[in-house]
Backbone atoms as SQL, in Angstrom:
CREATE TABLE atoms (id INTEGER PRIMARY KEY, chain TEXT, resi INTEGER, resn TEXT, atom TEXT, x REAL, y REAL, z REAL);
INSERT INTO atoms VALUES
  (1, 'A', 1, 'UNK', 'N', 17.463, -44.416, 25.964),
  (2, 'A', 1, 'UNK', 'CA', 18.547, -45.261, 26.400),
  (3, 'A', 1, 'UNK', 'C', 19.053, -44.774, 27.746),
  (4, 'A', 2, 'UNK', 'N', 19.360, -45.595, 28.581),
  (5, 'A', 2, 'UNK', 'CA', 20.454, -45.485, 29.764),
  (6, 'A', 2, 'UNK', 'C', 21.818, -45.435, 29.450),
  (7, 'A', 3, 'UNK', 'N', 22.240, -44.995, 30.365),
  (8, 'A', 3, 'UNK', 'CA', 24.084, -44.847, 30.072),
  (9, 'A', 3, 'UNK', 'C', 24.142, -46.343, 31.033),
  (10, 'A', 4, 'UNK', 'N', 25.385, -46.591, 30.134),
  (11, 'A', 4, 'UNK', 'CA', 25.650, -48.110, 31.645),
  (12, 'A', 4, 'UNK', 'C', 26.835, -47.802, 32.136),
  (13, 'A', 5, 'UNK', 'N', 26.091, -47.174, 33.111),
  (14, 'A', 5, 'UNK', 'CA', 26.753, -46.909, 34.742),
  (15, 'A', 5, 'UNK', 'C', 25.964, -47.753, 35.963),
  (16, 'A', 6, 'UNK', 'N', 26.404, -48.531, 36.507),
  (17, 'A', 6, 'UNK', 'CA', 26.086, -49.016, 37.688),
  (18, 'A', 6, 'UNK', 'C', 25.829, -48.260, 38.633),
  (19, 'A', 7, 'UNK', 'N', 26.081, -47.159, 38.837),
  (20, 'A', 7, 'UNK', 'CA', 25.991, -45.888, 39.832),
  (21, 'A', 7, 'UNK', 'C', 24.655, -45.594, 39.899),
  (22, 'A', 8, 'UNK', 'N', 24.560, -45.384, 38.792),
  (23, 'A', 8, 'UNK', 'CA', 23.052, -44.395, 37.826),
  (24, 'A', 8, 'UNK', 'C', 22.486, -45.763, 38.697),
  (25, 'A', 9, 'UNK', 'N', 22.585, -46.925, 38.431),
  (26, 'A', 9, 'UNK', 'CA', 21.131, -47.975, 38.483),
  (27, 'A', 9, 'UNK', 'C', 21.033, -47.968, 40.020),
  (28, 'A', 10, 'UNK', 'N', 22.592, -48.457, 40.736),
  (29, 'A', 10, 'UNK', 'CA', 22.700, -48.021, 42.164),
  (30, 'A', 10, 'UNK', 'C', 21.683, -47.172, 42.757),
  (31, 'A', 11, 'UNK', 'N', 21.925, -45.970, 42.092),
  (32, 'A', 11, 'UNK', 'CA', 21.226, -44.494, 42.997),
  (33, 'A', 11, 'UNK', 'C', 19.365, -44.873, 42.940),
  (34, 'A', 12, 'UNK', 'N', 19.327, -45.440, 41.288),
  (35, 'A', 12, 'UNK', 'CA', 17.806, -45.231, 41.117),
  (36, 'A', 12, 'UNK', 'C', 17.004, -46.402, 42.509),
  (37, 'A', 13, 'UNK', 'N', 17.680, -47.769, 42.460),
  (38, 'A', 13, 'UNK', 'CA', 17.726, -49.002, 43.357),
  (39, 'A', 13, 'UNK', 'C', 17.376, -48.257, 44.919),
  (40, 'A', 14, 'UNK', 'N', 18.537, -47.502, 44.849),
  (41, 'A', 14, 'UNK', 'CA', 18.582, -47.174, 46.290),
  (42, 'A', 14, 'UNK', 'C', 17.632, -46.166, 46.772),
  (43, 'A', 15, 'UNK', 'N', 17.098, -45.069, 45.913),
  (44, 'A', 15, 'UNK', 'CA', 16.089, -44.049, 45.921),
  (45, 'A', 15, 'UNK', 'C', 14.728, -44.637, 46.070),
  (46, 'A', 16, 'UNK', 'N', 14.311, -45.571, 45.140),
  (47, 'A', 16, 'UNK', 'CA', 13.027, -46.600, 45.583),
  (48, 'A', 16, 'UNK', 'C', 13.035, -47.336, 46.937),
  (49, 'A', 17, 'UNK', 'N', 14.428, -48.101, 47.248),
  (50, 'A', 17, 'UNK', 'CA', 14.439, -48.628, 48.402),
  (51, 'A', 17, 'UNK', 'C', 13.782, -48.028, 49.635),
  (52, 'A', 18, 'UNK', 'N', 14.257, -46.405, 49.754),
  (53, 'A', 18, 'UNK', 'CA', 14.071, -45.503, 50.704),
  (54, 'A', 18, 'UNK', 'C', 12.561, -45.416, 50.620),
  (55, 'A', 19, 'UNK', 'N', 11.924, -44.689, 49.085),
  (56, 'A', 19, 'UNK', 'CA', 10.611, -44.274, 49.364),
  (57, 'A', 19, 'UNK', 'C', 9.721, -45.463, 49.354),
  (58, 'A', 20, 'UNK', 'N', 9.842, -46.361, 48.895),
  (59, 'A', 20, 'UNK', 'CA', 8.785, -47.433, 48.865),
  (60, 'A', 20, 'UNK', 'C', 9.361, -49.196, 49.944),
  (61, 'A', 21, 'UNK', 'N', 10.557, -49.174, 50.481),
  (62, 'A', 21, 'UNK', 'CA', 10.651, -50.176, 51.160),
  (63, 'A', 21, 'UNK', 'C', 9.784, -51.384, 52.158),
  (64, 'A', 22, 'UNK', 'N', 8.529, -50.599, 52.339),
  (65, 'A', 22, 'UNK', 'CA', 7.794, -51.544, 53.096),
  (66, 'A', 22, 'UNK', 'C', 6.852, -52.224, 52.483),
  (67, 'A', 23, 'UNK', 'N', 6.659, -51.688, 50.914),
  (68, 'A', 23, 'UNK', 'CA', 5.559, -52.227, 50.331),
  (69, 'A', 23, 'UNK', 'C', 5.890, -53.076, 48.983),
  (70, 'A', 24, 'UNK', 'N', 7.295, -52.577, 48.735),
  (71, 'A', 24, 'UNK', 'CA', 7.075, -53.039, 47.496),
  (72, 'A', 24, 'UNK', 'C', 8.838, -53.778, 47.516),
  (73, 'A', 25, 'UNK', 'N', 8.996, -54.777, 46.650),
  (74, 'A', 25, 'UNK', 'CA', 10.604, -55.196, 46.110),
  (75, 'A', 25, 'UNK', 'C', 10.785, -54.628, 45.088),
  (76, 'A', 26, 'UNK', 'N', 11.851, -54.440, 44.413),
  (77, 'A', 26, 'UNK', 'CA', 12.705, -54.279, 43.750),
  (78, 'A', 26, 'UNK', 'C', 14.109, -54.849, 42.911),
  (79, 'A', 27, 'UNK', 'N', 14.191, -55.308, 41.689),
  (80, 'A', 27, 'UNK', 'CA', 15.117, -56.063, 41.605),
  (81, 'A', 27, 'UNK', 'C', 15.567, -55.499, 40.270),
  (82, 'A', 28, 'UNK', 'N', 16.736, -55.773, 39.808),
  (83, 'A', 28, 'UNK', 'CA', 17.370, -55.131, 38.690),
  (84, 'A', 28, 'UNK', 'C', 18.504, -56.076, 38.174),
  (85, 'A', 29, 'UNK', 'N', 18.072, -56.809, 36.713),
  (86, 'A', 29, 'UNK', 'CA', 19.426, -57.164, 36.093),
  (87, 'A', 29, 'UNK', 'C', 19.681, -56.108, 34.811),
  (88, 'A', 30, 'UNK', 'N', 21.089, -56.746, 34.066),
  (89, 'A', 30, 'UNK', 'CA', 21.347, -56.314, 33.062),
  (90, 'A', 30, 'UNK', 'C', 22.171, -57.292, 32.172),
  (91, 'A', 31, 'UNK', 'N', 21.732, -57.788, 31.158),
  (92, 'A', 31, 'UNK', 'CA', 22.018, -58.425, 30.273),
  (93, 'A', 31, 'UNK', 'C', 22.114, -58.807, 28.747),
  (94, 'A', 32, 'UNK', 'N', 22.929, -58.516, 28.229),
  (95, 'A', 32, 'UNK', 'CA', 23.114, -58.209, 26.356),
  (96, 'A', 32, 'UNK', 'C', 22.852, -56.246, 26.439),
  (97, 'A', 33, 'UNK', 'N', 22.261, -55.942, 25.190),
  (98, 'A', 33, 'UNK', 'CA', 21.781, -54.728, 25.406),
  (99, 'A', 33, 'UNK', 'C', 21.064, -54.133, 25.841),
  (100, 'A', 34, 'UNK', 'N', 20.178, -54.957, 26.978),
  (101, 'A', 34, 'UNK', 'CA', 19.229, -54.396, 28.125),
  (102, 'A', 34, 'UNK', 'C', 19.525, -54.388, 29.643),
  (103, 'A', 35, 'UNK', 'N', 18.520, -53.241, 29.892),
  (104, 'A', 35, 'UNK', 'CA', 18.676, -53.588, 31.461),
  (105, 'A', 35, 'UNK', 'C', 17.080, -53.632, 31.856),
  (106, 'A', 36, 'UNK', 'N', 16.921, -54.486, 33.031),
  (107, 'A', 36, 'UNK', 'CA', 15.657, -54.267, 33.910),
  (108, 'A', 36, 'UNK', 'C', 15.562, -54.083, 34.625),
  (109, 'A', 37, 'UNK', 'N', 14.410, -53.267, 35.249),
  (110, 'A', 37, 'UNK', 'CA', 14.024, -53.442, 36.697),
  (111, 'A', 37, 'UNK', 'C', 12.652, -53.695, 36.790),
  (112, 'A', 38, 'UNK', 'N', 12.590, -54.187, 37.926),
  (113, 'A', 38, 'UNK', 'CA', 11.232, -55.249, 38.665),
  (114, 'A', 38, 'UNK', 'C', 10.894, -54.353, 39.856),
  (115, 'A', 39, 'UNK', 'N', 9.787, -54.090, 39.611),
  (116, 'A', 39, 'UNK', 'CA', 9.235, -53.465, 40.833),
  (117, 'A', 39, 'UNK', 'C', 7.884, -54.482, 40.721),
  (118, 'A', 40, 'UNK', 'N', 7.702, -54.957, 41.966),
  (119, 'A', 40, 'UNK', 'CA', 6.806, -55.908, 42.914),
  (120, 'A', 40, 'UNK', 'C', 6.062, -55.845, 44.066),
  (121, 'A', 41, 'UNK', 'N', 4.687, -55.789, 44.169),
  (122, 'A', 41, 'UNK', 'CA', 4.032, -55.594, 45.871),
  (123, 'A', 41, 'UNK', 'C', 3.753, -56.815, 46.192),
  (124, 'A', 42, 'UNK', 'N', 2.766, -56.870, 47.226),
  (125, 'A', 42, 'UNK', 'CA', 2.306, -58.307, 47.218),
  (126, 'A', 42, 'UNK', 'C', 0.756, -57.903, 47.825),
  (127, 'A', 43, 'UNK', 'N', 0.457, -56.931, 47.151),
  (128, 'A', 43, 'UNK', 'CA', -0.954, -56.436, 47.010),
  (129, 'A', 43, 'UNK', 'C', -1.710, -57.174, 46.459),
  (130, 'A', 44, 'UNK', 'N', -3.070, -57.162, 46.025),
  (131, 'A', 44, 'UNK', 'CA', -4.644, -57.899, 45.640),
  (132, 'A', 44, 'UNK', 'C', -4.024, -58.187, 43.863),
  (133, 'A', 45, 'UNK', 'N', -2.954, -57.664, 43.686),
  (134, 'A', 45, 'UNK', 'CA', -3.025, -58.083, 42.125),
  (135, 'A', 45, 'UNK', 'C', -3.726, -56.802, 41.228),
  (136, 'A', 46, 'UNK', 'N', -3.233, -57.117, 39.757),
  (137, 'A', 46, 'UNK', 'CA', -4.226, -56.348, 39.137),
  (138, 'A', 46, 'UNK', 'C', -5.521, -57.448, 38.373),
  (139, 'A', 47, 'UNK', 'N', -6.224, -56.326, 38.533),
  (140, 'A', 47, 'UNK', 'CA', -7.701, -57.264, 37.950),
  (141, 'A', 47, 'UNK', 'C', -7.460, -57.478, 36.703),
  (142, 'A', 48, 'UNK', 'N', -7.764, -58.696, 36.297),
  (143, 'A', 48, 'UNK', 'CA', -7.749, -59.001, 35.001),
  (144, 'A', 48, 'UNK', 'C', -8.369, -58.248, 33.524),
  (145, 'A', 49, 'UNK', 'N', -9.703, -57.654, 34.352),
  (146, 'A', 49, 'UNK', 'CA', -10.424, -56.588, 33.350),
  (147, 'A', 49, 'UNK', 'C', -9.525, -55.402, 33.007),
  (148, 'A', 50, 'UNK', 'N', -8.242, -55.010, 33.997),
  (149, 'A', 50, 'UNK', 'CA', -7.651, -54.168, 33.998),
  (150, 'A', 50, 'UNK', 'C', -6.459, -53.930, 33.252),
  (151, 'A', 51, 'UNK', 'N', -6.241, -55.258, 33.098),
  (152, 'A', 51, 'UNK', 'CA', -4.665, -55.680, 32.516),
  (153, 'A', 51, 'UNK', 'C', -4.433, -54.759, 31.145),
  (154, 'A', 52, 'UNK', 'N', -5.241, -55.258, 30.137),
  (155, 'A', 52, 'UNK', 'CA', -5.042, -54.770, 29.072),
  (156, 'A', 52, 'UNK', 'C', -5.013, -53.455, 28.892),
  (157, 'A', 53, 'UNK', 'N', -5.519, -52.445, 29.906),
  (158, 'A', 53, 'UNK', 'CA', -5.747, -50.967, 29.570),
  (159, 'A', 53, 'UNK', 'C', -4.936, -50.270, 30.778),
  (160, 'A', 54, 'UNK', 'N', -4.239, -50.813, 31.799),
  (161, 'A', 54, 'UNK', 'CA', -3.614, -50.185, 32.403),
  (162, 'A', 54, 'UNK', 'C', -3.010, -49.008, 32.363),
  (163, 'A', 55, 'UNK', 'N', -2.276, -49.478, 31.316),
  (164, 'A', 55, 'UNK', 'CA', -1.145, -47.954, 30.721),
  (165, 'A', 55, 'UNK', 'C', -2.044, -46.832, 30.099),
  (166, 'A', 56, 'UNK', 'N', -3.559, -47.245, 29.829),
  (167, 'A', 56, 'UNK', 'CA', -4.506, -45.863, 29.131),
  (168, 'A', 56, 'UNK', 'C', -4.463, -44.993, 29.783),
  (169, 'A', 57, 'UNK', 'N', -4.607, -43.846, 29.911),
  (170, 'A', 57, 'UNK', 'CA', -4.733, -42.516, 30.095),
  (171, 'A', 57, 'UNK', 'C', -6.064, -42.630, 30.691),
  (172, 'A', 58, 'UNK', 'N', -6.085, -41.906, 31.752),
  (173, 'A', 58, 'UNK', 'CA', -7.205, -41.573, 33.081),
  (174, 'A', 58, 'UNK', 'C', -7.973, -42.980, 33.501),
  (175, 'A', 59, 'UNK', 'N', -7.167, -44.777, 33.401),
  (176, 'A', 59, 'UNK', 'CA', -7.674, -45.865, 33.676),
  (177, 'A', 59, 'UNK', 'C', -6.590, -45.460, 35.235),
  (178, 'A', 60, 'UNK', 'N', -8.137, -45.620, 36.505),
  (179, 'A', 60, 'UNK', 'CA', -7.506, -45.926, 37.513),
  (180, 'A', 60, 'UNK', 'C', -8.422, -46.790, 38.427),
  (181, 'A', 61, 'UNK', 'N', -8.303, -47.360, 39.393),
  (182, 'A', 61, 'UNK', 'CA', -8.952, -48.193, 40.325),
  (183, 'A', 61, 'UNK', 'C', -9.051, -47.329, 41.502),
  (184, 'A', 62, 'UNK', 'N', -8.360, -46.243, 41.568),
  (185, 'A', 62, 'UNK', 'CA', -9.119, -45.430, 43.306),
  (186, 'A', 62, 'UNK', 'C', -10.058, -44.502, 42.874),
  (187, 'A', 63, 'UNK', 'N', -10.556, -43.743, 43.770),
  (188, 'A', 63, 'UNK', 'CA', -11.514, -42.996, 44.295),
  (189, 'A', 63, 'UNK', 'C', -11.561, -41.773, 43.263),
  (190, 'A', 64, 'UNK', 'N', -12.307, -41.122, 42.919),
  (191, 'A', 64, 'UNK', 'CA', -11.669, -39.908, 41.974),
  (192, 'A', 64, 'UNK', 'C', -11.107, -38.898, 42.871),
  (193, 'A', 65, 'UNK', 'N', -10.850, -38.825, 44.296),
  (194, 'A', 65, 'UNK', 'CA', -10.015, -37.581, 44.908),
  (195, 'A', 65, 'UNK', 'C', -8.581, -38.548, 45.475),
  (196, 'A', 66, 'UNK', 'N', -8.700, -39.635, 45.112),
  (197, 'A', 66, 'UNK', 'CA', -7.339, -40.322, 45.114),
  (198, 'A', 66, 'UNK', 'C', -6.654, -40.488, 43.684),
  (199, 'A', 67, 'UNK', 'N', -6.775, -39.860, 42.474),
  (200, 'A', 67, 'UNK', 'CA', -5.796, -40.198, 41.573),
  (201, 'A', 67, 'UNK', 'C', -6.304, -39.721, 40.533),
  (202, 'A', 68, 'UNK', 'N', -5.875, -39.872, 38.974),
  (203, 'A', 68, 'UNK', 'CA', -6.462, -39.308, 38.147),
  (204, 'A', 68, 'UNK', 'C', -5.875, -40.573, 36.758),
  (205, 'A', 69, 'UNK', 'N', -5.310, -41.207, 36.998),
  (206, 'A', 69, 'UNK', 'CA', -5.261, -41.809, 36.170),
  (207, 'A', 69, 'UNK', 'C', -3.833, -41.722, 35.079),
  (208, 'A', 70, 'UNK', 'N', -3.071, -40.959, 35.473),
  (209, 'A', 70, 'UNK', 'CA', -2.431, -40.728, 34.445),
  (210, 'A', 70, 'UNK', 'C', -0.689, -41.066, 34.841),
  (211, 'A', 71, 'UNK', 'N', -0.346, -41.323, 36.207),
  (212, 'A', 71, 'UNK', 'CA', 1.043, -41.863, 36.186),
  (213, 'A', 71, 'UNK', 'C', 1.327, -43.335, 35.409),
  (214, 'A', 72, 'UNK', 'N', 0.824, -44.133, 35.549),
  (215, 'A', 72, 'UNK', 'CA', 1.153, -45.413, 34.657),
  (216, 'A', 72, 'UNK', 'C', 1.073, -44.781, 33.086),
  (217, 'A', 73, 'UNK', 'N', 0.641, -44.440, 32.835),
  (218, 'A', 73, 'UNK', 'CA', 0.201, -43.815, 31.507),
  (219, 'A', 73, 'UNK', 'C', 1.446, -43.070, 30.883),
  (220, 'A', 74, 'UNK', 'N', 1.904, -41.991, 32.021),
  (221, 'A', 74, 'UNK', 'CA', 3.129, -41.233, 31.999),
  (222, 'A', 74, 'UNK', 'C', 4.430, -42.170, 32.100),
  (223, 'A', 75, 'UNK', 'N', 4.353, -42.781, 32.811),
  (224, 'A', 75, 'UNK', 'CA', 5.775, -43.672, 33.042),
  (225, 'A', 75, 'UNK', 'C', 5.451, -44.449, 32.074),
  (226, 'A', 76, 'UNK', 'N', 4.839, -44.910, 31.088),
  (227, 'A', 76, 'UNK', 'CA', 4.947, -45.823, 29.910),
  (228, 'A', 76, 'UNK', 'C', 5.705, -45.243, 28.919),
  (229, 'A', 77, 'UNK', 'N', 4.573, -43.488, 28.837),
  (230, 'A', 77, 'UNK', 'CA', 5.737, -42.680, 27.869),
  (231, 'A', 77, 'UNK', 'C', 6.826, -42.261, 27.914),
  (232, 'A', 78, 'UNK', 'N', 7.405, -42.224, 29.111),
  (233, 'A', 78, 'UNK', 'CA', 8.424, -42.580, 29.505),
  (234, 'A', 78, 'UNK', 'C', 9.908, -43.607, 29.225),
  (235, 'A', 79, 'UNK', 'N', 9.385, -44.450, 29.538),
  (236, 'A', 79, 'UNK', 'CA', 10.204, -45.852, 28.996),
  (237, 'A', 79, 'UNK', 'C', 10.087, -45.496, 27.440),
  (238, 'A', 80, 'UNK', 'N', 8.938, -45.860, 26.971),
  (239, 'A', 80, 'UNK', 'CA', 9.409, -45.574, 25.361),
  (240, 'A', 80, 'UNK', 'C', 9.721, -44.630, 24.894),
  (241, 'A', 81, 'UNK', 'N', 9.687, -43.527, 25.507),
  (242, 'A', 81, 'UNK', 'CA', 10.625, -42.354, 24.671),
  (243, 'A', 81, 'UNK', 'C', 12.000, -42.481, 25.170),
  (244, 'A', 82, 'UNK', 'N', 12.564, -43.516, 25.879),
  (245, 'A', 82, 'UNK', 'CA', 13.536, -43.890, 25.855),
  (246, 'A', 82, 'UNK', 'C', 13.969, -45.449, 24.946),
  (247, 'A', 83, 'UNK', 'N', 13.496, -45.899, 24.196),
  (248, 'A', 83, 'UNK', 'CA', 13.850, -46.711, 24.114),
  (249, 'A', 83, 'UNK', 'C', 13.059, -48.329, 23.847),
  (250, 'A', 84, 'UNK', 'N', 12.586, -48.150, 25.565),
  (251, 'A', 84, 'UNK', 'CA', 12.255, -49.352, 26.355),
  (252, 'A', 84, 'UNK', 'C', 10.947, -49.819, 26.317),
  (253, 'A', 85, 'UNK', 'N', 10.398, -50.532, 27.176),
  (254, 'A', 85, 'UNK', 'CA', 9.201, -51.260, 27.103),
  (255, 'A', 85, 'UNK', 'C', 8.732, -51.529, 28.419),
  (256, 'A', 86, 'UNK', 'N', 7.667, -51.423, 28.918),
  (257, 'A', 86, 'UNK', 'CA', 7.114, -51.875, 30.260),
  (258, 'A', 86, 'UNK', 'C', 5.560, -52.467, 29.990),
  (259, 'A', 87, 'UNK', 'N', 5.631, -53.667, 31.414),
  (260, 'A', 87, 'UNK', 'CA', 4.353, -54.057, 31.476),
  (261, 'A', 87, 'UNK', 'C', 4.199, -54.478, 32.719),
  (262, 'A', 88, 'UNK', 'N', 2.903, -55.777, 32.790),
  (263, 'A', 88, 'UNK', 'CA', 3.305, -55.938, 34.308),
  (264, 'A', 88, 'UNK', 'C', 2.365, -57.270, 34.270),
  (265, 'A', 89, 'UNK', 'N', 2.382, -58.183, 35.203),
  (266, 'A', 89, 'UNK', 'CA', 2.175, -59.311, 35.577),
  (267, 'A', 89, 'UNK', 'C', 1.674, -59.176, 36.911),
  (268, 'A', 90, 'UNK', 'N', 1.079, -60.338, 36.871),
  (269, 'A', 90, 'UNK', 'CA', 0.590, -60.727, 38.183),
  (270, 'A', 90, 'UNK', 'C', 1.287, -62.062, 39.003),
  (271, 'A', 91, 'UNK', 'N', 1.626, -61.572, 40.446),
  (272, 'A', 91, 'UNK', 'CA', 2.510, -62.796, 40.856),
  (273, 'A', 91, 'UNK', 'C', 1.879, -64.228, 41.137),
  (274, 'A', 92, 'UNK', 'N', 2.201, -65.038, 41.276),
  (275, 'A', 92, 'UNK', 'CA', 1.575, -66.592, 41.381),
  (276, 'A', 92, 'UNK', 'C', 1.144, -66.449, 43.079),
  (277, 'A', 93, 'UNK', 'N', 2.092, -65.701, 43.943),
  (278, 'A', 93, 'UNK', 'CA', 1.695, -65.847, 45.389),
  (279, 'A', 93, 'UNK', 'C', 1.138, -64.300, 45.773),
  (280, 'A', 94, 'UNK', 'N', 0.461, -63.866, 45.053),
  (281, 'A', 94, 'UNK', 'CA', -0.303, -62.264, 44.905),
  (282, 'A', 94, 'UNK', 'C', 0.111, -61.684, 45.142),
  (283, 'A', 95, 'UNK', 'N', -0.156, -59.919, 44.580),
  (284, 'A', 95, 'UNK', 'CA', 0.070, -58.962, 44.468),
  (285, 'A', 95, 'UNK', 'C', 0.582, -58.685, 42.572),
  (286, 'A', 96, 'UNK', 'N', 1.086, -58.160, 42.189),
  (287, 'A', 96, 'UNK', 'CA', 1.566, -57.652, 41.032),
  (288, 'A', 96, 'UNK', 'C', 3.418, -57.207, 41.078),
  (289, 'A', 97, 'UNK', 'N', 3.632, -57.163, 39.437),
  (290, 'A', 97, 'UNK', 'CA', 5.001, -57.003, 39.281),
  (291, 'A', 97, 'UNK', 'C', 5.028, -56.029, 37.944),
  (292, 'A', 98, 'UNK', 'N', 5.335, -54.652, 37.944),
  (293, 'A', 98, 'UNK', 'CA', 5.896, -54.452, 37.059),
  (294, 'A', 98, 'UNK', 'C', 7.340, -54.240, 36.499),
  (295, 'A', 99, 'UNK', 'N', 7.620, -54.463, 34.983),
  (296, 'A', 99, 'UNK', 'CA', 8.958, -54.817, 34.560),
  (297, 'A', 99, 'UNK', 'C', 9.179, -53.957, 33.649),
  (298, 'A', 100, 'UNK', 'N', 10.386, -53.269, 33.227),
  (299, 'A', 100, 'UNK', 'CA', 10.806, -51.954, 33.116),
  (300, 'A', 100, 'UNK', 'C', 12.068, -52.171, 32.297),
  (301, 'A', 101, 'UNK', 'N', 12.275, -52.285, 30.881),
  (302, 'A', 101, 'UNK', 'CA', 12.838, -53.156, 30.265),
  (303, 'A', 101, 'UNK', 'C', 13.565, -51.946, 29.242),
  (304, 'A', 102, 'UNK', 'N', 14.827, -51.606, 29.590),
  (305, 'A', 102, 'UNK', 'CA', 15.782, -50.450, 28.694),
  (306, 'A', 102, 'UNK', 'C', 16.706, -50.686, 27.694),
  (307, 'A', 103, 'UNK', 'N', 17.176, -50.064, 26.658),
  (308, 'A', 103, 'UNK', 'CA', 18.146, -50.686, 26.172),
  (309, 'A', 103, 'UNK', 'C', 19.264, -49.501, 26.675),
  (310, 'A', 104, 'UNK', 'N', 20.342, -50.078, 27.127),
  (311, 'A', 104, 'UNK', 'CA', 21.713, -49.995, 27.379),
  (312, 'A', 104, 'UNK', 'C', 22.840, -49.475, 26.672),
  (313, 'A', 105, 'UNK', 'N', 23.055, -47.967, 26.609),
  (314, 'A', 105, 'UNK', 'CA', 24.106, -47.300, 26.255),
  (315, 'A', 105, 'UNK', 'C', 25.516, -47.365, 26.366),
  (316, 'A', 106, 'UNK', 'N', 25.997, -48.153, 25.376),
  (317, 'A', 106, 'UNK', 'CA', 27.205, -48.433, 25.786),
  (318, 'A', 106, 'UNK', 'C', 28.320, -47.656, 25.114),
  (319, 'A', 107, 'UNK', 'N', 29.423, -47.444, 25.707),
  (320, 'A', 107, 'UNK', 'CA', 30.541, -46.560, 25.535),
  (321, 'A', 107, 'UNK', 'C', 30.840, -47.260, 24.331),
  (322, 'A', 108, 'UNK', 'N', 32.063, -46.649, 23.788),
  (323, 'A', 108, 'UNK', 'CA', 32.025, -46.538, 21.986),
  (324, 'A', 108, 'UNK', 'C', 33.650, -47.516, 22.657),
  (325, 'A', 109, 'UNK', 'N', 34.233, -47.397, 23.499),
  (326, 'A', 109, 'UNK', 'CA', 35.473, -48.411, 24.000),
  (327, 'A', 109, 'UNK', 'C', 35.539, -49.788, 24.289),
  (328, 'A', 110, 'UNK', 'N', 34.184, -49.790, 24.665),
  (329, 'A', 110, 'UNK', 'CA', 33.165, -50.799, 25.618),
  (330, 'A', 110, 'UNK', 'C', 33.629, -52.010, 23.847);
């Protein structure tokens, strides 16, 4: 779970903005007991052969001295050991979108 602080989502928003701004969007709602975020390129897409196994462990599309396969994999376990759920789509005007889907800690006042 996330705490719901707007700050927290602020900082995370604004930390991607910085390292990834030229390549990729970013978007974030929050609504009922979730929150999301959308991270988006407008890269080649993912291949369709790829879709289903993305999140596997050592599935990657670069070079073997470019990667190893295992951050998507990690950031899946991630989200669900919090909680949440991620996947990802492909956009209608290309590139890809993944969506990052939390449930929302709310104060006991709230």
């Amino acid at each position: 779970m996330i705490a719901e602080d707007p700050m927290t989502l602020e900082k995370l928003n604004a930390d991607l903005r910085a390292e990834i701004q030229e390549r990729v969007r970013t978007a974030r709602t929050s609504s009922g007991d979730d929150a999301q975020v959308v991270l988006s390129d407008t890269g080649p897409g993912i291949d369709i052969q790829n879709m289903n196994r993305i999140f596997d462990p050592f599935v990657t599309t670069k070079n073997r001295s470019e990667g190893t396969g295992l951050g998507l994999f990690l950031s899946s376990g991630v989200v669900k050991d919090h909680g949440g759920r991620i996947w990802v789509e492909n956009n209608g005007a290309g590139g890809a979108s993944f969506l990052i889907q939390l449930p929302v800690l709310r104060n006991k006042e709230s």
